[in-house]
N, C-alpha and C positions, 0 to 999 in steps of 0.2 A: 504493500500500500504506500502508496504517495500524499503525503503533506503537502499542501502548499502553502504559505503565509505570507500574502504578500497583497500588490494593490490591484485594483479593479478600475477600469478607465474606460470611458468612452471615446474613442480615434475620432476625431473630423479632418480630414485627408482634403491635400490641394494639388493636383498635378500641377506644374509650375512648369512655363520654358527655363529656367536657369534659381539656383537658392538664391536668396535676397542677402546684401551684405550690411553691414549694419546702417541700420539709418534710412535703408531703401524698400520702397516698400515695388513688391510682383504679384501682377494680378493672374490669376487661374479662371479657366472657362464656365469651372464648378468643383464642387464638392461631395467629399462619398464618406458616409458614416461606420466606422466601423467599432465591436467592441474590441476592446485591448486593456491595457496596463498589464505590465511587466508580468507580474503573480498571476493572474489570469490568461494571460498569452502563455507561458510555461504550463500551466493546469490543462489549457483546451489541448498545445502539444504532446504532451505526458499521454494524456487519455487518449489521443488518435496513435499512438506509435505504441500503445496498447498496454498499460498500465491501466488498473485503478488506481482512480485521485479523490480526493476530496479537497477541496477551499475552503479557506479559514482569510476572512476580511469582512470589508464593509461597503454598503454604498447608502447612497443616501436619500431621502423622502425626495424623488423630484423625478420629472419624466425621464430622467435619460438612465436610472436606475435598471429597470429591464432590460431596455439596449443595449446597456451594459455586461447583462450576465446571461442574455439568449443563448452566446455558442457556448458557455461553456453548459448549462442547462440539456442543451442539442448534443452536447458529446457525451455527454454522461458523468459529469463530474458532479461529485455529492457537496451539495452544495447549503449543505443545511448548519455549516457553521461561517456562513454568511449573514452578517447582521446589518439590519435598514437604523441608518442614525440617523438623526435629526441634522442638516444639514445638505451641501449639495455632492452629486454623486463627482469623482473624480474625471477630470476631461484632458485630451492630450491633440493640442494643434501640431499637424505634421505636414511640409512641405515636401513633395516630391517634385526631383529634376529627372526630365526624359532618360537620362542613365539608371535611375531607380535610388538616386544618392538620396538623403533625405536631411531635414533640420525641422525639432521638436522642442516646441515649446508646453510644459506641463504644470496644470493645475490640481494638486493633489487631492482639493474635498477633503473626502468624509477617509481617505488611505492616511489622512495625517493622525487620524486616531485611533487605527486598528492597537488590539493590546494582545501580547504572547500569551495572558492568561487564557486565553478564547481555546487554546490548545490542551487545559489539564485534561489530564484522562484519555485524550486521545492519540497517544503516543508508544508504542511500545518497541522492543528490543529489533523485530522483525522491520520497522517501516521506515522511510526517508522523508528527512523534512526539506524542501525547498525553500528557498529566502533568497531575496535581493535587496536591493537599492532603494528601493522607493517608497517605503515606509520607515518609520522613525526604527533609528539606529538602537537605541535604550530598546524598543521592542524584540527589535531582531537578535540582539544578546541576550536579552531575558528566553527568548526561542530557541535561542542554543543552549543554555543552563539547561533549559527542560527539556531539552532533548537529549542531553547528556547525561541528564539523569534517569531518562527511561531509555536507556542505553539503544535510540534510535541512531540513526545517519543521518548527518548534516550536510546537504548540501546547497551552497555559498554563489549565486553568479551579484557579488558586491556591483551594481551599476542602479543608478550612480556610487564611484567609490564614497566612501562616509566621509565627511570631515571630519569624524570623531578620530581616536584612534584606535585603530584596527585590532593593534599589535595581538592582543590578551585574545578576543575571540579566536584565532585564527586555527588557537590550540583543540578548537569545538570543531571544527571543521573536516569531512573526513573527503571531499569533493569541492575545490575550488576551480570556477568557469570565470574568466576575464578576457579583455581583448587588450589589444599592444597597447593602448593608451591606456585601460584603466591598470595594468599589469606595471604600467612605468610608474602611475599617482599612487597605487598601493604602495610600490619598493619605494620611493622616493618619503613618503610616510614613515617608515618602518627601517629606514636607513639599508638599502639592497640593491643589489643592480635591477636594472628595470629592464633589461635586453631579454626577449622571452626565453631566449637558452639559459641564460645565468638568470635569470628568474624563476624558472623551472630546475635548477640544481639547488640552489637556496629553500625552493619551499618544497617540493614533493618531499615524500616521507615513505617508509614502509605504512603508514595507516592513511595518506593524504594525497589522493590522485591530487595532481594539476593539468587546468587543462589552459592555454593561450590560443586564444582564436586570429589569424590573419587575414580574413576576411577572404576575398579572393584566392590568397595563396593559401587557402586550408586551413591548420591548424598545428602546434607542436603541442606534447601532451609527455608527462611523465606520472611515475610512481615508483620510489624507491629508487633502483639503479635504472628503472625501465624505462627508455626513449621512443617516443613514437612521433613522425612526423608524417603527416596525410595532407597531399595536395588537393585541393576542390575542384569537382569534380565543371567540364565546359558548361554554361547554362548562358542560356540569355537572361538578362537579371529585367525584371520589371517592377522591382520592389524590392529592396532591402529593407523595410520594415520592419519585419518580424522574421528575419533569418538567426539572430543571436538568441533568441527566445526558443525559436526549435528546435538550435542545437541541442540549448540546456533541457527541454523537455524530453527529445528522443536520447539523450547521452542518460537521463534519470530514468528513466523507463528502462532501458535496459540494463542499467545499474540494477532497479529494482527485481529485474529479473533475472538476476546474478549471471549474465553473458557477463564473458573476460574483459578486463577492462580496455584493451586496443580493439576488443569488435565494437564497445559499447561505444567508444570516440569515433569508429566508420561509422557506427548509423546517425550519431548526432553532425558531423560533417554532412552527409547525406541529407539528412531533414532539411539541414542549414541551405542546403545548395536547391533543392526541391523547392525551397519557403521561399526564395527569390525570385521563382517565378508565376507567382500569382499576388495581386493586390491583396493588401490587409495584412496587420500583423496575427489575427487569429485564421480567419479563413484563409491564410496560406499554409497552416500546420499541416504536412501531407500523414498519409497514413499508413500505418505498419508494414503493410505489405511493397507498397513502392520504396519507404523508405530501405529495406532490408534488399531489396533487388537492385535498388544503385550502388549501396555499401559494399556488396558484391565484388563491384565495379571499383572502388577504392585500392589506390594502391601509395 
């Protein structure tokens, strides 16, 4: 079983001829709604790449509440440790450029007051917890005590990296997912090199996959003395939205269904390269079976 604990967001997506640089404003033909945030986008992935999940967050008393939580509802994530707070539901403006490059602006809502308490009881030895970025850090550490204490699995994709410091949680962590930049702001926190190879001998562990995503050029990934490096696979990309999200959801899925940890990094590459091409960062989470037939294909 999959934990996830994280945010809940509504997407309002703009195709754009080119990102807008500061100060300037680029108009779009229209607009396409989709649901997202971080936690939720990993939950719908998790559950299509064939995990059970359940969701542990919030949204809030106001229309975009449901739009909010339709796909993950539709895929079958348990979603009954989702709470409606008083307040507005979380929303995230995304600009797309014709390459699928993107720039996000986010308003957290009712994710700035999810609480790790929401989780007692439903944690045990057997399950993994998912966490990121986008809900308050104090929660997310209080979600790693309690998972450590019911001797579940932590798994970490920090984005945004916290401002806080990292350092103390890192030791709860049994699965770390970052990309080059947040992999540079973590080591540069924590005093480390930030190069992903020397940031992947620093932190892997006999108990602590790492994984460093490069977008394009795949991924490098270790655990203990063990190296793994997967190029991404050709795709025409028409959204990078939600491709770092699928990673992390198909790499925990097959975590959770204890595949070795170098198949479990091909199907989360795989997801990742699959999620680029379709819009949305939840309706691009492909599903189990494509995902495992491109992994294949990994080399």
């Amino acid at each position: 079983m999959i934990t996830v604990f994280g945010s809940i967001n509504l997407d309002l997506v703009v195709a754009v001829p080119r990102l807008p640089k500061a100060g300037e404003t680029i108009s779009g033909p229209d607009h396409q709604t989709f649901a997202g945030g971080k936690g939720a986008n990993q939950a719908v992935a998790a559950r299509r790449a064939g995990a059970t999940v359940r969701m542990i967050g919030a949204v809030g008393r106001d229309a975009f509440a449901e739009l909010a939580l339709v796909n993950m509802r539709d895929a079958g994530v348990d979603l009954s440790g989702v709470k409606a707070l008083d307040g507005t539901t979380g929303l995230a403006f995304i600009g797309i450029d014709p390459a699928g490059e993107n720039q996000i602006i986010v308003a957290s809502g009712t994710n700035a007051r999810v609480e790790a308490d929401w989780l007692a009881g439903g944690l045990g030895p057997q399950d993994l917890l998912m966490l990121q970025g986008e809900t308050p850090f104090a929660e997310v550490e209080r979600a790693m005590d309690l998972a450590r204490q019911c001797g579940a699995s932590v798994f970490w994709n920090p984005a945004p990296v916290p401002r806080e410091d990292a350092a103390a949680c890192l030791e709860a962590v049994g699965t770390l997912v970052v990309n080059e930049s947040e992999a540079a702001e973590l080591a540069g926190r924590i005093g480390m090199p930030g190069e992903p190879e020397a940031f992947l001998d620093h932190m892997a562990t006999s108990f602590r996959a790492v994984v460093v995503t490069l977008g394009a050029s795949g991924v490098v990934a270790g655990k203990g003395e063990d190296r793994f490096r997967f190029g991404s696979p050709k795709i025409e990309a028409v959204d990078t939205t939600g491709a770092g999200d699928a990673f992390c959801g198909a790499l925990a899925a097959a975590l959770d269904l204890r595949l070795p940890f170098e198949r479990a990094v091909r199907e989360g590459v795989a997801a990742g390269a699959l999620a680029c091409t379709v819009t949305g960062a939840q309706s691009s989470a492909p599903l189990k079976a494509d995902i495992r037939r491109l992994a294949d294909q990994i080399v």
